[in-house]
N, C-alpha and C positions, 0 to 999 in steps of 0.2 A: 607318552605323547601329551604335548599341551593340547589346548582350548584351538590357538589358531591352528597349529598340524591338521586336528582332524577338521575343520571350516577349512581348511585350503585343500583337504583330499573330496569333500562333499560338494565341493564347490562345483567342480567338473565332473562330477558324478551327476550334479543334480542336471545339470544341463545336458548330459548325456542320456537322460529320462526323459526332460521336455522335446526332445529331438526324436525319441524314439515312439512317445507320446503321438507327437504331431504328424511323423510318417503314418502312422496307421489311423491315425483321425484323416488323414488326406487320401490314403488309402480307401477308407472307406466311404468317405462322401463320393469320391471318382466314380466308384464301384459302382455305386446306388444311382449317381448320376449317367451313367452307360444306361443301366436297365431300365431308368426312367424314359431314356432319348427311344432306346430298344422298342418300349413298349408305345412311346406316344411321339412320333418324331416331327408331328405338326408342333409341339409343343417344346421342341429341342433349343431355341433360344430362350425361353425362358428359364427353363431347367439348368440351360448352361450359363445364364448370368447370376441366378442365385448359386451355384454351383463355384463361381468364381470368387465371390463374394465370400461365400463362406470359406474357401481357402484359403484368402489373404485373412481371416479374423484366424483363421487356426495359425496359420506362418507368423501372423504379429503374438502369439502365446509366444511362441518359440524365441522371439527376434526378444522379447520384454524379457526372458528367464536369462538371455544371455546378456542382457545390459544389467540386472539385477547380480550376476556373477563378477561382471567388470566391476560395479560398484565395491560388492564387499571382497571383493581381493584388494582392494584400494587400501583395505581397513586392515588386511590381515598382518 
């Protein structure tokens, strides 16, 4: 196998990591942000706008590893 074969099998491999990465980072912010509303639910909008907040900076990792794969398939 050459240089590009195995960067074109890594390629979707890696992004299939930052996706599975990113399910259980959102996974567990959710998680934490249930038990934090559970526990304080005067304080449930705030909880839940930082809670959104940090889901869209974990989904933008995800969205940046797959434009980073489009790129170097480009090259392959």
């Amino acid at each position: 196998m050459d240089a590009g074969a195995l960067v074109g099998l890594a390629l979707p491999l890696g992004v299939g990591l930052a996706a599975i990465g990113s399910g259980i980072g959102l996974g567990q912010a959710v998680g934490k942000a249930m038990e934090a509303i559970a526990r304080q639910p005067e304080a449930a909008d705030k909880i839940q706008t930082a809670m959104i907040i940090g889901a869209a900076l974990i989904e933008a990792l995800t969205i940046y590893a797959l434009v980073v794969v489009f790129l170097l398939m480009g090259k392959v």
